[in-house]
C-alpha positions in Angstrom: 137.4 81.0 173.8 140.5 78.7 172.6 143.3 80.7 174.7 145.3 82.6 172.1 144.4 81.2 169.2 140.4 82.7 168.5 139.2 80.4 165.8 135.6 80.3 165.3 134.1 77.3 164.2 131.3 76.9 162.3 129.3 73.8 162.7 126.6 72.0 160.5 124.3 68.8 162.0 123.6 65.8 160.0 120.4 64.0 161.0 120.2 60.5 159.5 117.4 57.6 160.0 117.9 54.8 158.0 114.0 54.0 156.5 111.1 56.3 157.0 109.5 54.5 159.3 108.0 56.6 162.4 109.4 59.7 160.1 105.7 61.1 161.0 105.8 61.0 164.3 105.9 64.7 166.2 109.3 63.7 167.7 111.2 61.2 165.6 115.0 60.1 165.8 116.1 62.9 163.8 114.2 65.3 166.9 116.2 63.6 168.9 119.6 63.7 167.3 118.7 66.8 166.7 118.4 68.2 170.5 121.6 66.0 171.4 123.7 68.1 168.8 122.7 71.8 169.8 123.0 70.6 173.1 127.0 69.5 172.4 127.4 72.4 170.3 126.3 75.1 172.5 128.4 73.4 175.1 131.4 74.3 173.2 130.5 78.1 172.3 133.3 78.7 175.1 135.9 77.4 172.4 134.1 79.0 169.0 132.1 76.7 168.2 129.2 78.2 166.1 125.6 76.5 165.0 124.6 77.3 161.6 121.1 77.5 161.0 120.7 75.5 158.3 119.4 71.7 158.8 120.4 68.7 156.9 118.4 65.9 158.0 118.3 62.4 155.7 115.0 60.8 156.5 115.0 57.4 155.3 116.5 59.0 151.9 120.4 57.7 151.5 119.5 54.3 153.6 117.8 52.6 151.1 119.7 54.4 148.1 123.1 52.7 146.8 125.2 55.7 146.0 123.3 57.8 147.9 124.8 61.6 148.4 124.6 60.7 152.4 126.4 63.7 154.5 128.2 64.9 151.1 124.5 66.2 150.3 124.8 68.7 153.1 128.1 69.9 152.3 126.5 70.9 148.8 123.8 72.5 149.9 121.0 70.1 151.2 119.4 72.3 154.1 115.6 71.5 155.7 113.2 74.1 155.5 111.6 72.6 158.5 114.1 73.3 160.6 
């Protein structure tokens, strides 16, 4: 871990596709950034970094919506049950 310093991180992933479009697909973009993430993530376990469970992915939803909450969403709560 970090040397002396310990600090455990916790860390959330943000999935975001612009417009639905292939949404239905049994691995879509979102799969994808998915993977890429927990791949980086558990790469840096070593220096406390820590997935949480939780998904936030934004299919299509803030793209085509001025004002949208985007990746504020997650931060108040806007988990996947799919996950």
């Amino acid at each position: 871990m970090n040397g002396s310093l310990g600090k455990l991180s916790r860390c959330a992933i943000y999935t975001r596709k612009s417009t639905e479009h292939n949404l239905d697909l049994a691995f879509s973009s979102l799969d994808a950034q998915r993977e890429a993430c927990e791949a980086y993530v558990k790469s840096q376990t070593q220096e406390g970094w820590r997935l949480l469970p939780d998904c936030y992915d934004d299919g299509g939803l803030s793209g085509g919506l001025a004002g949208a909450a985007g990746p504020a969403g997650a931060a108040g709560g806007w988990p996947n049950a799919d996950c």
